[in-house]
C-alpha positions in Angstrom: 37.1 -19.0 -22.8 40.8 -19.9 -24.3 41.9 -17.2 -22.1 41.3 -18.8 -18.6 42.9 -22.0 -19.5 46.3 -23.2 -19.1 47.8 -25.1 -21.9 48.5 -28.9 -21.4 52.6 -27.9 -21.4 52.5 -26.2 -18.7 53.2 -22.9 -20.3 52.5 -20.2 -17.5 51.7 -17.7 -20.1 49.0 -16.0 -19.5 46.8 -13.1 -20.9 46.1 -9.2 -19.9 43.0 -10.8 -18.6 44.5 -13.7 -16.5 46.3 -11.7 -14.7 43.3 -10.7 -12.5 42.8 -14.6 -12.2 43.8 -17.1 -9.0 44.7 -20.9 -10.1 43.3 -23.8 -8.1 44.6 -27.5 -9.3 42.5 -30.4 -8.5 45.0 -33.8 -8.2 44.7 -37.1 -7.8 46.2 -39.1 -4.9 48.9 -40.5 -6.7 49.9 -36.7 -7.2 49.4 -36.2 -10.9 47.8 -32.9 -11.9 44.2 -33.6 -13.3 42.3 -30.5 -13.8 43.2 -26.6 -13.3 40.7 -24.1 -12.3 41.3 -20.7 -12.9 38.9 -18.1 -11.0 38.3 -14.2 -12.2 39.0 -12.3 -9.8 37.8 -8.9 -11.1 34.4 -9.2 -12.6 33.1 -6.4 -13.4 29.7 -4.8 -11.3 27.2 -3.1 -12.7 25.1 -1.7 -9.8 23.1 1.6 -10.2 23.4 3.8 -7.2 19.9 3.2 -6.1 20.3 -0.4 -6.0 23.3 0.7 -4.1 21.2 3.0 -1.3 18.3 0.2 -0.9 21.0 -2.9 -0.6 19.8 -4.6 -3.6 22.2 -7.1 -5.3 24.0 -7.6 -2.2 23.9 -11.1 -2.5 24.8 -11.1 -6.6 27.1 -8.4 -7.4 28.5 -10.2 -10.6 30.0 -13.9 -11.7 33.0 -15.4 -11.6 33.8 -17.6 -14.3 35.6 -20.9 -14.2 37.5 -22.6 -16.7 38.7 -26.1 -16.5 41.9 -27.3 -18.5 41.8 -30.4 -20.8 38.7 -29.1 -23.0 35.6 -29.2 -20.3 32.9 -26.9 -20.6 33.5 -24.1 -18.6 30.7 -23.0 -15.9 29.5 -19.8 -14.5 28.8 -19.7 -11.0 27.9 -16.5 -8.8 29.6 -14.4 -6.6 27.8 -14.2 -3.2 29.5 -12.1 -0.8 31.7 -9.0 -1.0 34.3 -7.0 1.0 32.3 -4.3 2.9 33.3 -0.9 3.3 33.3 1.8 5.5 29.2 3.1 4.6 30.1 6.5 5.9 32.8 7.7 4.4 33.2 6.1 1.2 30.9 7.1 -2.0 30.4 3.3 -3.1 28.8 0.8 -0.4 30.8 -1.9 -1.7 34.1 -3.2 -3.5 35.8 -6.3 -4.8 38.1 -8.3 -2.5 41.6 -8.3 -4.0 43.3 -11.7 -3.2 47.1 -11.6 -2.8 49.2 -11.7 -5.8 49.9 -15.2 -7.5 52.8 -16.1 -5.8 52.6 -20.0 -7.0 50.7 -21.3 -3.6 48.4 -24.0 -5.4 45.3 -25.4 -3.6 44.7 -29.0 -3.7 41.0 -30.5 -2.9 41.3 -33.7 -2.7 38.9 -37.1 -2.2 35.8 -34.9 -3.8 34.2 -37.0 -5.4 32.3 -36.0 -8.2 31.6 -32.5 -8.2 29.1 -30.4 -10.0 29.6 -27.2 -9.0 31.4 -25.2 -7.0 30.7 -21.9 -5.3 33.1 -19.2 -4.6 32.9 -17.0 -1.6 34.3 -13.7 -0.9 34.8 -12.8 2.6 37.5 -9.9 3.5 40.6 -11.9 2.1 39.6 -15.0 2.8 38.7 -17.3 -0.6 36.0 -20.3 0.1 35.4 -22.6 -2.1 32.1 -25.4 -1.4 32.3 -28.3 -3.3 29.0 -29.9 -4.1 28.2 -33.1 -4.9 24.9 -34.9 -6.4 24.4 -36.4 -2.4 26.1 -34.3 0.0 27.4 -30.9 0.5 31.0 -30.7 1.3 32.3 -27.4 2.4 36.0 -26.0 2.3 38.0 -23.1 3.8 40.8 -22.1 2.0 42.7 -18.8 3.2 45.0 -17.2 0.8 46.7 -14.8 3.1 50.0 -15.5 5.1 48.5 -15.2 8.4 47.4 -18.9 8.4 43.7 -17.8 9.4 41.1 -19.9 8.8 37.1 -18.6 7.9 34.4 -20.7 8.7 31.5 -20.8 6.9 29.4 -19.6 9.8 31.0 -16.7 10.0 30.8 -15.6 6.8 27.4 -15.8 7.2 27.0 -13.6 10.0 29.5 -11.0 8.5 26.9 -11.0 5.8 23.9 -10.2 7.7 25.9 -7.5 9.7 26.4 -6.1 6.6 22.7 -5.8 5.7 21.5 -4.6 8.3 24.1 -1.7 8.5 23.1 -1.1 5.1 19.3 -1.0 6.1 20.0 1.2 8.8 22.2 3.7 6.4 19.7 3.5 4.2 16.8 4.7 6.2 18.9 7.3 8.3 19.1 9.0 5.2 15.8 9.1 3.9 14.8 9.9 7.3 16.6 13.1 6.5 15.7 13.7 3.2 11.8 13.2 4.1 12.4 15.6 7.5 13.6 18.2 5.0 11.1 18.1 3.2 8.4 18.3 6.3 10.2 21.5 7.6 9.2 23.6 4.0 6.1 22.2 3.6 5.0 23.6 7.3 7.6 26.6 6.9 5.1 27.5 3.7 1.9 26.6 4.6 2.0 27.4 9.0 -1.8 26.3 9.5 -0.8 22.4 8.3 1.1 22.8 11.9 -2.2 23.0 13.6 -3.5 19.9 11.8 -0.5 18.1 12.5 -1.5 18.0 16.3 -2.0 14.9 18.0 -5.5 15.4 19.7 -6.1 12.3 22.2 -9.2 10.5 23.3 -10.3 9.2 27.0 -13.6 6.8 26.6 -13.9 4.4 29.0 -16.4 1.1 28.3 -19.3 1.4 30.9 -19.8 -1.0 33.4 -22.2 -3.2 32.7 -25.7 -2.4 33.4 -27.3 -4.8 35.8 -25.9 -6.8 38.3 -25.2 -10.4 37.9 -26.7 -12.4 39.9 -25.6 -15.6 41.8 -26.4 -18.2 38.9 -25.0 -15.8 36.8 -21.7 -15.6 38.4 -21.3 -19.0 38.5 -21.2 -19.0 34.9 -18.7 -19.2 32.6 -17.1 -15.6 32.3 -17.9 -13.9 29.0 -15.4 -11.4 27.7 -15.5 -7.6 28.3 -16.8 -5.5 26.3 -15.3 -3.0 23.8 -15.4 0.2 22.3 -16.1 -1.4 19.0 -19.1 -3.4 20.7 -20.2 0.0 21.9 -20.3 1.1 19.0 -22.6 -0.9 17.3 -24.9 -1.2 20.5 -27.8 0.8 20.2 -28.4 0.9 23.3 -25.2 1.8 24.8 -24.5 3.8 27.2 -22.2 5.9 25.5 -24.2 6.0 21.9 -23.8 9.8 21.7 -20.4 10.0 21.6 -19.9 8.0 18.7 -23.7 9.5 17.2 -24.6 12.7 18.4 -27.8 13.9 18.6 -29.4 16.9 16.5 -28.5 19.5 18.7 -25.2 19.4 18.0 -25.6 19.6 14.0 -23.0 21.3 12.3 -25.7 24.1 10.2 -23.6 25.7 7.5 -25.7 29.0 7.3 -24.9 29.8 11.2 -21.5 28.8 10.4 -21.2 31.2 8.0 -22.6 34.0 10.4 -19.8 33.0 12.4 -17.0 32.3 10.0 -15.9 29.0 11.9 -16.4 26.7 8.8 -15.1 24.3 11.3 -15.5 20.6 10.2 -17.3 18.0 13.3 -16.4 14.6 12.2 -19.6 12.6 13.3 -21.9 14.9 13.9 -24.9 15.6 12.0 -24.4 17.6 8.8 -26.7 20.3 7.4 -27.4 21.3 3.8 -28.1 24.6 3.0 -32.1 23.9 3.3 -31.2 22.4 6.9 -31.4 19.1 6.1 -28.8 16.1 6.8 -26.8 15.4 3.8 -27.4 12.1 2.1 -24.4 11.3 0.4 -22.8 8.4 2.4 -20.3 6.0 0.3 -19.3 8.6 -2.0 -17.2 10.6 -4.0 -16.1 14.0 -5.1 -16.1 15.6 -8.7 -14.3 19.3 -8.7 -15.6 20.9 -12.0 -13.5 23.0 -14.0 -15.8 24.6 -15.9 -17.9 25.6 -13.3 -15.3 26.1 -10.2 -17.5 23.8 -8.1 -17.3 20.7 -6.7 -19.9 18.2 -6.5 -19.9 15.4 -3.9 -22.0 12.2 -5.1 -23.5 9.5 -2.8 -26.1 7.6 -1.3 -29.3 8.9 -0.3 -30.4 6.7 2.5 -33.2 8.7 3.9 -35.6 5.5 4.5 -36.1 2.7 7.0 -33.5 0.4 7.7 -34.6 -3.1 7.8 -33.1 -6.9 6.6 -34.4 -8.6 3.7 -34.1 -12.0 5.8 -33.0 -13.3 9.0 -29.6 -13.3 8.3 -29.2 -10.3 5.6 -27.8 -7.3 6.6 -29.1 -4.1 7.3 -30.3 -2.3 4.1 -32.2 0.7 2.9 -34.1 0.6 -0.7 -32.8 2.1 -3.3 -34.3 5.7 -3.5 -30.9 7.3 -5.3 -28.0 8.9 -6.0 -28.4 12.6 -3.9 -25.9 15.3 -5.4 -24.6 18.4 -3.6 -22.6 21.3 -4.4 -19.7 23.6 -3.2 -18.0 26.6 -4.0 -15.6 26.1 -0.6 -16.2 22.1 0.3 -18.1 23.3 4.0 -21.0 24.7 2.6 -23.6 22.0 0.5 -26.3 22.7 -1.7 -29.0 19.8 -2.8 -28.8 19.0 -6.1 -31.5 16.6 -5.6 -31.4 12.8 -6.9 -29.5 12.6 -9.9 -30.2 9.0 -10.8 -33.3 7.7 -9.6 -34.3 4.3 -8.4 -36.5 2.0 -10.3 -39.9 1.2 -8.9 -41.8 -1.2 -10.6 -39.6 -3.0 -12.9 -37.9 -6.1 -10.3 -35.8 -7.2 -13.5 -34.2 -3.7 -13.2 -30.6 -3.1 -12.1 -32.0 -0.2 -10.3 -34.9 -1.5 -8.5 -35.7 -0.5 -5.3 -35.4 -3.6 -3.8 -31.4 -4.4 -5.1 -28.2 -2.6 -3.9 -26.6 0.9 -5.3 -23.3 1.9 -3.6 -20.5 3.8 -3.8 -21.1 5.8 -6.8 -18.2 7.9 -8.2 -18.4 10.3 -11.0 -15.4 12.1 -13.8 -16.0 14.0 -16.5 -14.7 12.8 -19.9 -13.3 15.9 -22.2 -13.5 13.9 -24.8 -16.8 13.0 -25.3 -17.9 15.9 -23.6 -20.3 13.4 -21.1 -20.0 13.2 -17.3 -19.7 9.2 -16.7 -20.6 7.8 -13.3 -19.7 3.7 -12.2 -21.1 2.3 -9.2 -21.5 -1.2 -7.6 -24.6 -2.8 -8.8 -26.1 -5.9 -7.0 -28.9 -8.1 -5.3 -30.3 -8.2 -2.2 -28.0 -11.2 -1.0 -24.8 -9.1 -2.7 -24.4 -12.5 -5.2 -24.8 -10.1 -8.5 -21.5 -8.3 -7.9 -21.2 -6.0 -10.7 -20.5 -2.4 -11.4 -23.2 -0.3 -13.3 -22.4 2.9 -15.1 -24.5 5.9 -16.3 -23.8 9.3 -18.2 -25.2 12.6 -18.2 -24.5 15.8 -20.1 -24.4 17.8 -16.8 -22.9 17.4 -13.4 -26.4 18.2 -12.0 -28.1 15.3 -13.5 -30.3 13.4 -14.5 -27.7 10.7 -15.3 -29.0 8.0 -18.0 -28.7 4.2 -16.4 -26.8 2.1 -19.3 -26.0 -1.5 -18.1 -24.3 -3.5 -15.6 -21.2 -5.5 -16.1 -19.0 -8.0 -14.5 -15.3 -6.3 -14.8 -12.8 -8.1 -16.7 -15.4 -11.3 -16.0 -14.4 -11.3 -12.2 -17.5 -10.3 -9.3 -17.0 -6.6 -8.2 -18.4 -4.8 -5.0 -16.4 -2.0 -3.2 -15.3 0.1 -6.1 -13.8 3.5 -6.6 -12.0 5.1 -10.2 -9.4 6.6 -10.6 -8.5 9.4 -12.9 -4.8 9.8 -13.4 -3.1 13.3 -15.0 -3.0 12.0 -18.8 -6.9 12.1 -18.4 -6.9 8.1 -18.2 -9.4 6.4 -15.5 -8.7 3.7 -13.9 -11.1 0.7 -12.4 -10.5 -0.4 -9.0 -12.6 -3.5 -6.7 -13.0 -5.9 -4.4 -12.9 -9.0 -5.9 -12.5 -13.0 -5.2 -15.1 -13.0 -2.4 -13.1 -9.7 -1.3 -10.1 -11.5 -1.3 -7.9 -9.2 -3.1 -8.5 -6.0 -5.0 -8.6 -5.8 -9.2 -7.4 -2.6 -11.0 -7.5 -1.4 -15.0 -7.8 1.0 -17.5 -11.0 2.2 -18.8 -11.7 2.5 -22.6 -11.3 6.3 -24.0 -14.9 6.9 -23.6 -15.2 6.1 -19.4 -17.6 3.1 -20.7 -16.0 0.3 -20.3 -12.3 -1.2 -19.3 -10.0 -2.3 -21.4 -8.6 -5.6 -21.0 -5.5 -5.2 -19.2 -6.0 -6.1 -15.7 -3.7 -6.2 -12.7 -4.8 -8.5 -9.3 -3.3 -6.6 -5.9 -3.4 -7.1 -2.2 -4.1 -11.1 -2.9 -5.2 -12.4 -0.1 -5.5 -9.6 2.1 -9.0 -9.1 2.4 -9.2 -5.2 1.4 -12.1 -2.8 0.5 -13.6 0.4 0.5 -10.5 1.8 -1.6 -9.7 5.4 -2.0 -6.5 6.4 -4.1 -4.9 9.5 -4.6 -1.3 10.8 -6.2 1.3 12.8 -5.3 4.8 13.9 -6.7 4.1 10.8 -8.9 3.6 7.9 -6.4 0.0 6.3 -6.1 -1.1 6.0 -2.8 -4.4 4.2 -1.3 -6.7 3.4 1.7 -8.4 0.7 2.1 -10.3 -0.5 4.6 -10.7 -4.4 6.2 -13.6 -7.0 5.4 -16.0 -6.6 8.8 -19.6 -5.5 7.3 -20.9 -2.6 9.0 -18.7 -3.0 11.8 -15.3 -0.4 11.9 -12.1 -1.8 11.2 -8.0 -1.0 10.4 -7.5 1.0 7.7 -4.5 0.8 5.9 -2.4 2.6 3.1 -0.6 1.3 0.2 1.6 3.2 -2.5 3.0 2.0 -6.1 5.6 3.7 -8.6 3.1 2.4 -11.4 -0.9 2.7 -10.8 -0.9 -1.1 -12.3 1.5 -1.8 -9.2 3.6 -4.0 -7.3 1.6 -2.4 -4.8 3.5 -2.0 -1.2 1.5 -1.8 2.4 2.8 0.8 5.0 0.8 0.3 7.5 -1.7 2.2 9.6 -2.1 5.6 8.6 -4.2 6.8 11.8 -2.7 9.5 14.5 -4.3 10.6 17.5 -8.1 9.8 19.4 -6.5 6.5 21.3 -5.4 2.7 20.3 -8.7 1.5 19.6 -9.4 4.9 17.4 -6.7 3.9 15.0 -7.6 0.7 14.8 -11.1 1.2 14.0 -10.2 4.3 11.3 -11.7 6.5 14.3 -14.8 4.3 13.6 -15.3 4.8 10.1 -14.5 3.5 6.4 -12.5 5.2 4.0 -14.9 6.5 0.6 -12.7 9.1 -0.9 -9.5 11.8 -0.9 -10.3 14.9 -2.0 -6.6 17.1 -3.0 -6.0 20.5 -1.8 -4.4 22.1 -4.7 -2.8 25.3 -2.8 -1.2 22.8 0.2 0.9 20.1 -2.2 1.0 17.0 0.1 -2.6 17.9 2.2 -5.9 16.1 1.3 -9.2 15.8 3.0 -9.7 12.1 3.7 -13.1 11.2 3.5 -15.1 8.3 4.9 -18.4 7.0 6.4 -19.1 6.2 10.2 -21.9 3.6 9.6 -25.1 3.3 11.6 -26.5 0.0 11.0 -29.0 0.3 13.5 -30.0 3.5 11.0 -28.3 3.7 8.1 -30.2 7.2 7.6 -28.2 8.3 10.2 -25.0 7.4 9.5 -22.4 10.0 10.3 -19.6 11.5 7.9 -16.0 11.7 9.3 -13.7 14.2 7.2 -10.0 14.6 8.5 -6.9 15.8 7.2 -4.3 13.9 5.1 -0.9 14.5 5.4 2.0 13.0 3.1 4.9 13.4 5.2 7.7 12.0 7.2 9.3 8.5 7.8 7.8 5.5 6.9 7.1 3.4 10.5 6.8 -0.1 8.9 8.8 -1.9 6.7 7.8 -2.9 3.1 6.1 -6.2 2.8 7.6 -7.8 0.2 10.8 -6.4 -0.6 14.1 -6.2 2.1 13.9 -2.3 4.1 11.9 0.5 4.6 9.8 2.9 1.7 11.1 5.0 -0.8 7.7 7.4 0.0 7.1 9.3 2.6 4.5 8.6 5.2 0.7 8.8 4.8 -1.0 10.4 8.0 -4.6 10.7 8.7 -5.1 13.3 12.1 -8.0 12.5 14.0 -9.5 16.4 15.5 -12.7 16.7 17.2 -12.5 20.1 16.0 -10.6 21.4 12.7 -11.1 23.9 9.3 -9.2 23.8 6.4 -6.1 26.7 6.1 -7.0 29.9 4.1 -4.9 29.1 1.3 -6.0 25.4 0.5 -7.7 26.5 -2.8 
């Protein structure tokens, strides 16, 4: 630090390097020189050009180092505010302020105190220095141009968050662009994704209520009106069908093949091949390469719903997992149960009278095994643990091996993941389904490894459903409300272990209360359409709890694409990705060339 200091004769000498530097002399009252401070004036920045484009650093772009004469140590203190420049026009957002040449002007702070620091502000060509002591904060304006100006600390400020916000709105102008480029090919290629992009709108009205009150009853207290939700999980509504629509309207795959409509009917009854409703609600899809097929896993619910007590909630026994197959994801074949409940041993994890959900399924190339996890647990959901099972065929029969708590935390809602370098991941609820837990498994799909990452703490996420595109992670989860529909929203991460970031609601179209019920169901899975990058098949349940038999499956298309509407959660501006839209259509098919 010899360089920044002034010798004690006064010599003016100075280095290559102290030429960039302004002097400040502290005096005493009788007018003797105590202490010189000599500031750098051109440290040196070392911002990357996207730290540049998403305003990072703007409020530490380097340090200014301070050395005081007479031997003290000298101290480094941070530079928080820079000269803007014109966004626009100019490659780099930001450069230094260049004070005026030395031209001997010295600056004398007098009746400080004792000060322990002191921070240095630049603001156009204005220098501040604040002078901090250990019981009050004393603030200074200094100006060092000729004009006689004087800055204000307030000021400053607001010049400051001027700044940032023209930055934030650079910023996202940009990327609005970029990601509107981007939109324009993907359609320009693929011209049915238009049609799915359509905003189809909903008009229900809540009914009236059935009887009329009488004259006690007006007198009362008014209660508060109904909504569509509360509809919705009346059995007796009015308006049941148009949330659960009766048999007639069943979406039958071999008349639909007659026709060629392979139309999709989110909510109505589906068919199998044999004419049967599919039982395959909470589930997931496996597409296998070796035989070209996909195979959709889930919950066979075909039995009475009832509650275990007076307070439980409504429940079917365990009977299964049902399997189905497809050549063209429309058409679905029975497979029949592929792992079977347990009947007469109560210890079992499988017994009839316990909970099986969400079971997913991946095939390990490895071992050569198809491994499927699922969330295993009582009747009062206090087990909270996942149970996995293997199989040497798609088909079945899948051997039950054991339950496990993951990483020692409870688990319920639960999906896996399996990334492009063949590793799966582990993802549940977790904490009283406080936050969500995600890890690796072990080479073998049997176990996870120890690394463990907690996201979304605090927010009160299930049902989660992730999927990847040009090499962001993207989710949807769903909120904490039992059977009853909720918000869905979607999340995306650089890394699969995370900072995870929320964006918001991904739901377009039906009406308000629609998107914020996930058009009345719960996200389970995303399927990818490998001939339409950026399209997916979002796949969720529309419960019944008055039935759970008859619960209803609601498939819609997944768009990546376009500006983000919300900004990130925990970092200053909008997303790097591109927004995640789920189109609600009473009506829709996939285009020809999604395979």
């Amino acid at each position: 630090m010899a360089n920044f200091l002034i010798g004690e004769g006064g010599d003016d000498t100075r280095s290559t390097e102290d030429r960039n530097t302004k002097k400040v002399i502290f005096k005493e009252h009788n007018g003797d020189v105590a202490i010189d401070m000599v500031v750098d004036l051109d440290p040196i920045l070392t911002l990357s050009s996207k730290d540049k484009l998403l305003g990072k650093g703007v409020a530490d772009f380097g340090e200014v180092v301070v050395g005081f004469d007479g031997g003290s140590d000298p101290r480094t203190i941070p530079l928080i505010a820079a000269k803007p420049t014109s966004i626009l026009t100019v490659p780099s957002i930001f450069e230094r302020t260049q004070l005026p040449a030395d031209d001997g002007n010295e600056f004398d702070l007098r009746d400080l105190g004792d000060v322990e620091f002191i921070k240095v502000a630049f603001s156009y060509n204005v220098l501040n220095l604040a002078a901090v002591d250990s019981e009050s904060s004393i603030g200074l304006g200094f100006e060092t141009n000729r004009a006689g100006h004087r800055c204000s600390r307030s000021a400053m400020v607001w010049s400051l968050v001027g700044l940032l916000l023209m930055l934030q709105l650079y910023s996202f102008a940009s990327r609005r662009n970029v990601v509107r480029g981007d939109i324009q090919l993907h359609v320009s290629r693929h011209p049915l994704v238009r049609e799915l992009e359509q905003v189809e709108e909903e008009n229900i009205q809540v009914p009236p209520p059935k009887k009329k009150k009488s004259p006690h009853a007006a007198k009362r207290r008014r209660k508060r009106s109904a909504t569509l939700i509360d509809e919705f999980l009346d059995e007796n509504s009015q308006i049941r069908h148009v949330f659960f629509p009766d048999m007639k309207s069943a979406v039958d795959p071999v008349k639909g093949v007659e026709n060629g409509s392979h139309h999709y009917y989110p909510g109505k009854i589906w068919l199998d091949t044999e004419g049967n409703p599919i039982q395959a609600h909470g589930g997931g899809m496996l597409y296998d390469e070796r035989s070209n097929t996909y195979y959709w896993y889930g919950e066979y619910k075909d039995g009475p719903t009832y509650r275990a007590h007076k307070r439980g909630a409504a429940r079917v026994d365990v009977i299964g997992v049902g399997c189905y197959s497809s050549k063209d994801l429309w058409t679905w074949k029975n497979q029949g149960i592929v792992l079977a409940a347990e009947q007469i041993n109560e210890t079992h994890d499988l017994h009839k009278s316990n909970v099986l959900e969400r079971p997913k399924v991946v095939f390990n190339e490895k071992t050569g095994k198809y491994v499927m996890w699922m969330h295993i647990d009582d009747a009062n959901y206090t087990k909270a643990s996942v149970g996995i099972a293997i199989s040497d065929y798609p088909t079945g029969p899948f051997e039950y091996l054991h339950s496990q708590r993951p990483h020692g935390f409870d688990s319920r809602d639960m999906t896996i993941f399996k990334d492009d370098d063949g590793v799966v991941y582990l993802i549940y609820s977790s904490q009283d389904n406080s936050e969500l837990h995600i890890g690796p498994l072990t080479s073998d799909y049997l176990d996870v490894q120890p690394d463990m990452r907690r996201i979304l703490i605090g927010q009160h996420r299930e049902a989660p459903a992730l999927f990847k595109y040009q090499g962001t992670y993207y989710m949807i989860t769903s909120g904490c409300t039992g059977w009853a529909p909720n918000e869905a929203l979607a999340h995306a991460a650089e890394s699969i272990m995370g900072p995870w970031e929320t964006m918001g609601n991904p739901c377009i179209g039906g009406n308000k209360m629609f998107r914020l019920a996930t058009f009345f169901a719960q996200s389970t899975f995303v399927v990818p359409l490998p001939g339409i990058p950026g399209s997916y098949i979002f796949m969720a349940d529309r419960w019944n709890p008055a039935e759970l038999r008859n619960s209803r499956y609601v498939w819609l298309p997944l768009i990546v694409g376009g500006p983000p509407d919300r900004p990130l959660e925990y970092n200053f501006g909008f997303p790097p990705w591109p927004r995640v839209s789920i189109y609600w259509h009473k009506k829709w098919r996939l285009p020809s060339s999604w395979k």
